[in-house]
C-alpha positions in Angstrom: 108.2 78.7 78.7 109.4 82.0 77.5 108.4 82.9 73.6 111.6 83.3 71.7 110.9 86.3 70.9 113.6 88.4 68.8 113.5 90.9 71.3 117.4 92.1 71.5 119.1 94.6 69.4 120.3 94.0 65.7 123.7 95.4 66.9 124.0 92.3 70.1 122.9 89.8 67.3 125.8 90.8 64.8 128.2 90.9 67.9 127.4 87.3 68.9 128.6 85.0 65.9 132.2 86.7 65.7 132.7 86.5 69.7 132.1 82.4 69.0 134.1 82.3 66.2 137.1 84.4 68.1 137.3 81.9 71.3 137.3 78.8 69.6 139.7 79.9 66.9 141.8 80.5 69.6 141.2 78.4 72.3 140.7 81.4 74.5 138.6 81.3 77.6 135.4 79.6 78.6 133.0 78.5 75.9 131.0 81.6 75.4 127.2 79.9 75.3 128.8 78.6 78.9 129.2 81.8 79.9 126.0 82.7 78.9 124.8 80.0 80.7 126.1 80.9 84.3 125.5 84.6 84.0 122.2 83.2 83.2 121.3 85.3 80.4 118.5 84.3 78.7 118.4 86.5 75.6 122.6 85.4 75.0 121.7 81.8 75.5 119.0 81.6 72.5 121.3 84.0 70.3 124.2 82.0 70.8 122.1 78.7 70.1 120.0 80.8 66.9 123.6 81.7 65.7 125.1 78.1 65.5 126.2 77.4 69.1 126.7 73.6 70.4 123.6 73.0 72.7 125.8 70.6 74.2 128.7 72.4 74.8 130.7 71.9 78.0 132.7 73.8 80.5 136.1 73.0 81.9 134.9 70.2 84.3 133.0 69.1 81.4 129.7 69.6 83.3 126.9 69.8 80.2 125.4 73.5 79.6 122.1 72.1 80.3 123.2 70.6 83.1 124.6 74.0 84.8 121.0 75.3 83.9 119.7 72.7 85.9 121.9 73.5 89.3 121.4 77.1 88.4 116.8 76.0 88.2 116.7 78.3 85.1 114.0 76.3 83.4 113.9 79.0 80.5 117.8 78.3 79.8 117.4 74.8 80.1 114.2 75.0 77.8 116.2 76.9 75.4 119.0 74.3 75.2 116.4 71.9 74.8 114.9 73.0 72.0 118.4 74.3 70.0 119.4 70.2 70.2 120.6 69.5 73.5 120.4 65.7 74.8 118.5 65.5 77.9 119.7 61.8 77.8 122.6 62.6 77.5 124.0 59.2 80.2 126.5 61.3 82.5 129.4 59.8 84.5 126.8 59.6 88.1 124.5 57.3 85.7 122.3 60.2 85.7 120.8 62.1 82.6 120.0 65.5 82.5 116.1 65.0 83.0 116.6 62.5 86.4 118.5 65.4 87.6 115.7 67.8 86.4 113.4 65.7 88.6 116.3 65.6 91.3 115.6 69.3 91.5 112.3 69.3 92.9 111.7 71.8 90.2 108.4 71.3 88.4 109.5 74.0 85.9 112.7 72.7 85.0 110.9 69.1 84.8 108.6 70.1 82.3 111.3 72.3 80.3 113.0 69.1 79.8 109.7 66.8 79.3 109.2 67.0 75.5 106.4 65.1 73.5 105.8 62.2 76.1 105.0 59.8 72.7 108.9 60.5 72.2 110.4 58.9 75.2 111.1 55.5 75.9 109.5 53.3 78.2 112.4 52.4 79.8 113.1 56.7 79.9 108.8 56.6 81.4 110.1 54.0 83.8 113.3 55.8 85.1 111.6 58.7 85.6 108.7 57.7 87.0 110.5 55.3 89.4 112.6 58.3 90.7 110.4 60.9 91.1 108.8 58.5 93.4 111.2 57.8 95.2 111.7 61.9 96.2 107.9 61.4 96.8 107.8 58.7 99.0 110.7 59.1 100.9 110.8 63.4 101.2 113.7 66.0 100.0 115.3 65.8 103.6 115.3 61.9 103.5 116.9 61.9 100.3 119.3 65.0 100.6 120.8 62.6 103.6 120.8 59.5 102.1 123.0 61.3 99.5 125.5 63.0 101.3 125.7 61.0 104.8 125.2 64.6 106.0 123.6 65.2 109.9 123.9 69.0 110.4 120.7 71.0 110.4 118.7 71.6 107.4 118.1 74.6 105.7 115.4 75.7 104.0 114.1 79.3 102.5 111.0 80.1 100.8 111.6 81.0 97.4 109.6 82.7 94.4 109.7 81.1 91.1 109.2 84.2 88.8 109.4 82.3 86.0 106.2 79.5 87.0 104.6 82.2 89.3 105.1 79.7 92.1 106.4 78.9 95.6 108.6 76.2 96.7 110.6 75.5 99.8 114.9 75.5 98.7 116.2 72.6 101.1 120.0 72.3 101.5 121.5 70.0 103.0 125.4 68.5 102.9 126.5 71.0 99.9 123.3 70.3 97.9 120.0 72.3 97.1 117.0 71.0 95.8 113.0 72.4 95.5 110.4 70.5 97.0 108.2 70.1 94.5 108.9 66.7 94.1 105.1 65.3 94.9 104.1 67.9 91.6 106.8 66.5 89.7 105.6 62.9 90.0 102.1 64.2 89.7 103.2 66.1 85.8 104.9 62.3 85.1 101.7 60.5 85.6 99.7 63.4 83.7 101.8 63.2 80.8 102.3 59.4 80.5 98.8 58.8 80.7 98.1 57.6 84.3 95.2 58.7 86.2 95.3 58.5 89.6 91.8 59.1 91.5 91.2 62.6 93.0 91.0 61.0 96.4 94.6 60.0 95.7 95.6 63.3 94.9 94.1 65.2 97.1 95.6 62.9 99.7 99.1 64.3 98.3 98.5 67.4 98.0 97.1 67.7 101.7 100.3 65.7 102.9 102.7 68.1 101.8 104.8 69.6 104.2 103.3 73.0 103.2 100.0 72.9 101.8 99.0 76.2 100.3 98.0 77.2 96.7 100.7 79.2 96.3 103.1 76.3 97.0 104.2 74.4 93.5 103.2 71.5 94.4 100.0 72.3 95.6 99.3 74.1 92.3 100.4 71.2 90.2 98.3 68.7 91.9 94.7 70.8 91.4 95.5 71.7 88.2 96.1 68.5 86.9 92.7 67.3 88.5 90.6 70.4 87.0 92.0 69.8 83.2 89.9 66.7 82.8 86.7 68.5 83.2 84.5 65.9 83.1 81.0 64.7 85.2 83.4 62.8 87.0 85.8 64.7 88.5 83.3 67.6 89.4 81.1 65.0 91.2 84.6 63.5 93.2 85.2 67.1 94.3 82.0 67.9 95.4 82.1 64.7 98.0 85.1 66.3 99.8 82.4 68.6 101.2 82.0 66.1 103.3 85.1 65.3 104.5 86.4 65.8 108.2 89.9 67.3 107.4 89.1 71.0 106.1 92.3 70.9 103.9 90.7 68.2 102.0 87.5 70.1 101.3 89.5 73.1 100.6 91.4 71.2 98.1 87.4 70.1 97.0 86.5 73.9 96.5 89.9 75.0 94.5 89.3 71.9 92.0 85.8 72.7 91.9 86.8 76.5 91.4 89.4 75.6 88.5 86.6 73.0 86.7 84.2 76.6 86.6 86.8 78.4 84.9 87.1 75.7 82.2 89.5 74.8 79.2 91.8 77.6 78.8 92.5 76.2 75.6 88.3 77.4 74.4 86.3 80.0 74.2 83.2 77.8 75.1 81.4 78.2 78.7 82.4 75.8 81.3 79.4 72.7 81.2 79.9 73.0 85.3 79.0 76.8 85.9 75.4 76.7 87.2 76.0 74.0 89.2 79.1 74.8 90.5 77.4 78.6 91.8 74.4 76.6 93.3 76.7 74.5 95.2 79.2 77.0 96.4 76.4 79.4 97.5 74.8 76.5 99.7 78.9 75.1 101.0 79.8 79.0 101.8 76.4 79.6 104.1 77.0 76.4 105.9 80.6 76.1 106.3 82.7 77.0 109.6 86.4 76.5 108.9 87.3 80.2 108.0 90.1 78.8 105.3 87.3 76.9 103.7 84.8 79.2 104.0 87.2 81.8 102.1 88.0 79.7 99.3 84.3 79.1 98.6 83.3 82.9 99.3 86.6 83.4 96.3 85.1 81.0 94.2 81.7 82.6 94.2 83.6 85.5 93.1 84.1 84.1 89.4 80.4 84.0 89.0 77.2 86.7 88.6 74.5 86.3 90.5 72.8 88.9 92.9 72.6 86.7 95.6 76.3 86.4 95.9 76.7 90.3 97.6 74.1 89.2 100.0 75.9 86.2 101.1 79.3 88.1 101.1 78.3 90.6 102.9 77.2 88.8 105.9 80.7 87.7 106.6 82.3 91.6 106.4 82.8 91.2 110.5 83.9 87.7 110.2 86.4 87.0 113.1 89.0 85.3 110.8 91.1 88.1 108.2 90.9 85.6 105.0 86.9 85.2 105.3 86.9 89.3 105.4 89.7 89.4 102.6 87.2 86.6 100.7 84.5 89.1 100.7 86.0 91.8 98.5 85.1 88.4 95.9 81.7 88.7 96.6 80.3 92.3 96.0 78.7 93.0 92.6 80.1 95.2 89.7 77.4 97.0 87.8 79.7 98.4 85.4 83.0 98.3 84.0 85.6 99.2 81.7 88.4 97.5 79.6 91.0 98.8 81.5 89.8 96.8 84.8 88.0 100.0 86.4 84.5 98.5 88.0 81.4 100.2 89.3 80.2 98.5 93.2 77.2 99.5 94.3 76.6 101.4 97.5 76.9 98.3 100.1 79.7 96.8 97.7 81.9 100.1 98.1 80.6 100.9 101.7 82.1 97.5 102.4 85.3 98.4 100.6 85.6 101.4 102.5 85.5 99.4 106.2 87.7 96.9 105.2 90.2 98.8 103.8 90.6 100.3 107.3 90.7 97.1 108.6 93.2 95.9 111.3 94.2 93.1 109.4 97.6 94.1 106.6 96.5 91.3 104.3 92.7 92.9 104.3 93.8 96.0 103.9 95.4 94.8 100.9 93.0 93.0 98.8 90.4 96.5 99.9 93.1 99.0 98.3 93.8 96.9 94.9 89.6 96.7 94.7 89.3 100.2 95.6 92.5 101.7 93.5 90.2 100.0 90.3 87.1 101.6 91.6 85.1 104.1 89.2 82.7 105.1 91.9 83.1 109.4 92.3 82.6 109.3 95.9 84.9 111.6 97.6 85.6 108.8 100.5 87.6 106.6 98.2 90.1 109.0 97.4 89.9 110.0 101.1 90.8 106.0 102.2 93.3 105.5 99.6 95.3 108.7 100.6 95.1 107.5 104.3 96.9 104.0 103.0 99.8 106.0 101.7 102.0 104.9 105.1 100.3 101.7 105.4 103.1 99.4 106.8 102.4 97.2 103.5 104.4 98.2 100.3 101.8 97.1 97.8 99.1 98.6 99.9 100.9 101.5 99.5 101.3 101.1 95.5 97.8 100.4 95.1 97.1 103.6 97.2 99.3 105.9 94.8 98.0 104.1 91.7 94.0 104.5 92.8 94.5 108.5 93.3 96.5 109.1 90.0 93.7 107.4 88.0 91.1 109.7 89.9 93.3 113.0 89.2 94.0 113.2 92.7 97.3 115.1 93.3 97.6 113.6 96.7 99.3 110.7 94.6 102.1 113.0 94.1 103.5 113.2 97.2 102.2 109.6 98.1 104.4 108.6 95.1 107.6 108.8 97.3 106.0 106.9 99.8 106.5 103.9 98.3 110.4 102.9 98.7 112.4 100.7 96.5 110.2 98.1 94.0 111.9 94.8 92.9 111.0 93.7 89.1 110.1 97.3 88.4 109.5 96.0 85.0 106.5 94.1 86.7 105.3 97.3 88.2 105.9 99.9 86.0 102.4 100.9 84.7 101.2 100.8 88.0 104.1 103.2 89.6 103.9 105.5 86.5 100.6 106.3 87.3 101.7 109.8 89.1 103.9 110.7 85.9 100.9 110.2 84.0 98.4 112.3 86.3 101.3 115.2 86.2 101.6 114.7 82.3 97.5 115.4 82.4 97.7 118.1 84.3 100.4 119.7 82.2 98.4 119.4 79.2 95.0 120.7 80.5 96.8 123.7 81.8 98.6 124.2 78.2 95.5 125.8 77.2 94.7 128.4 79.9 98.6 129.1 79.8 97.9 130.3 76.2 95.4 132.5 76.7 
């Protein structure tokens, strides 16, 4: 959930109250937090709620604000609403509330927006919602989607981002009506936050039946997560026996959990309990296992530890057949130094490997070599040389990495590389990175300020 920070202007703050005050003194127009709402502006919604507006205000089909943030899967909005006083058990006229339709969305996001303290709820509320997510579970979004509407035209569906979660899900629409499918997560968050505990081998079991099983998927993320925040004996022992297992998506789901248990409570500062074994274990999985999207989780994993026979290891694999075991190595090679800014030190084999797989033949290689190498602090020519011939890779952020790498080494070959790159959606996400050129030229102007004096 977004912090509500105050970050608008004093001026938009004053102009907010009197706009409320205007429309419903004269019964003029669409309730303005409404309108907010739809235009889905967050920084109105929670200015418009700070300032007094009715969380539960309604529009002219007296659909609920919250619930339009629903339909609209703007789980900040509908966090927002939330927390300025709006009822997400609110009964509607489908029999529905606000959260069932929250968990109708397949959105794990807008789920948890409207979860609240668990010890708040109802059991009956626990039962309702538990009982229909499910239901979406059991029976799929497809299912459902024509069970509701009776409708037997094709389905659509369209991988989607979810900036706001950092996540992936699948939009599925069907007979008038979208949904996510990150129903299986949903259910999963229930259980979490009502106290159930369902056995890893029950939940790795969902997460390798979902339609699409991939880390970046919602779902998917929801499920290991869930398993690696009880980081206990237990659990780190139940993942380790998925080693084992015939299906490779189970034992990949083994190594992420295994992965997430090293990295420990993001809540503390203390060391994970798991770390030493975890590195002894992944070392010995990695040398012996053959499925190459197994073998590149584990060879990722390795990367969160220090240990000089990780390099080794990794480097074994640089001529792997498979693309993610070659991208998996870039995990493995050794920093000997670093700074605070992210700039690391490899050591000759760690960068000579760099090198060759930046010039790989696979885009997605290429990719993870040029972020690696843009960060590098080694002075040998040959990186600036390799990052300059990546300024027309095919790849946009292969291409960004490129311009950013030879700005931080005062290369002015970033210069022309810089209008290279094309058009960047979310520039705000990129900006440091794409001002890197300004900054190089901004440098340059002010070491020759000097010798211009003279």
């Amino acid at each position: 959930m977004t912090d509500l920070a105050d970050d608008v202007s004093p001026g938009l703050r004053l102009l907010v109250g009197p706009v409320i005050e205007c429309n419903r003194g004269r019964g003029m127009g669409e309730d303005p937090l409404v309108t907010a709402v739809r235009s889905g502006d967050e920084n109105a919604v929670r200015l418009l709620l700070e300032d007094g507006a009715d969380p539960d205000a309604v529009d002219e089909q007296g659909s609920p604000a919250l619930c339009l943030a629903i339909s609209a899967f703007n789980s900040t909005i509908a966090g927002y609403l939330v927390e300025g006083g709006a009822d997400p058990d609110r009964r509607l006229p489908d029999g529905t509330t606000p959260r069932l339709r929250a968990v109708d969305s397949g959105s794990i996001g807008l789920t948890h927006s409207l979860l609240g303290e668990a010890a708040q709820l109802s059991e009956a509320t626990r039962v309702e919602l538990l009982a229909r997510a499910r239901q979406w579970h059991e029976m799929g979004p497809v299912a459902m989607l024509r069970e509701r509407t009776s409708a037997s035209d094709s389905v659509e569906r369209v991988r989607i981002r979810d900036r706001e979660w950092s996540t992936d899900y699948h939009e599925i629409r069907l007979g008038g009506m979208t949904v996510r499918d990150g129903h299986t997560g949903i259910l999963t968050l229930l259980e979490k936050h009502f106290g159930l505990r369902p056995g890893i081998d029950e939940l790795a079991a969902r997460a390798c039946a979902l339609e699409y099983p991939d880390w970046e998927h919602a779902a998917w993320w929801e499920i290991t997560r869930t398993v690696a925040q009880r980081q206990d004996k237990e659990t780190w022992e139940a993942a380790t026996e998925l080693r084992a297992h015939p299906d490779p998506l189970h034992r990949r789901f083994g190594a992420e959990v295994l992965i997430s248990l090293n990295l420990g409570d993001p809540m503390s500062d203390a060391p994970s309990p798991f770390e030493q074994r975890t590195l002894d274990f992944l070392l010995d999985w990695a040398a012996a296992e053959e499925h190459p999207d197994v073998l590149a989780e584990t060879l990722s994993g390795l990367g969160q530890h220090e240990d000089p026979r990780i390099e080794p290891l990794g480097l074994f694999f640089l001529a792997h057949s498979a693309p993610q075991v070659r991208a998996g190595v870039v995990s493995t090679l050794r920093i000997v130094d670093s700074e605070r800014s992210g700039r690391q030190t490899f050591t000759s084999e760690g960068l000579n490997a760099l090198l060759a797989l930046a010039q790989d033949t696979d885009a997605s290689v290429r990719k993870v070599a040029a972020y690696r190498l843009a960060h590098s602090l080694n002075p040998e020519p040959a990186v600036g040389d390799v990052l300059a011939g990546l300024l027309d890779d095919d790849d946009q952020q292969t291409r960004i990495w490129a311009v950013h790498g030879l700005a931080e080494r005062d290369d002015p070959r970033c210069v022309d590389g810089a209008g290279r790159v094309g058009p960047v959606d979310e520039y705000e996400a990129w900006s440091w990175i794409l001002d890197a050129p300004a900054r190089y030229e901004q440098r340059q102007k002010e070491q020759d300020a000097p010798a211009r004096a003279e």
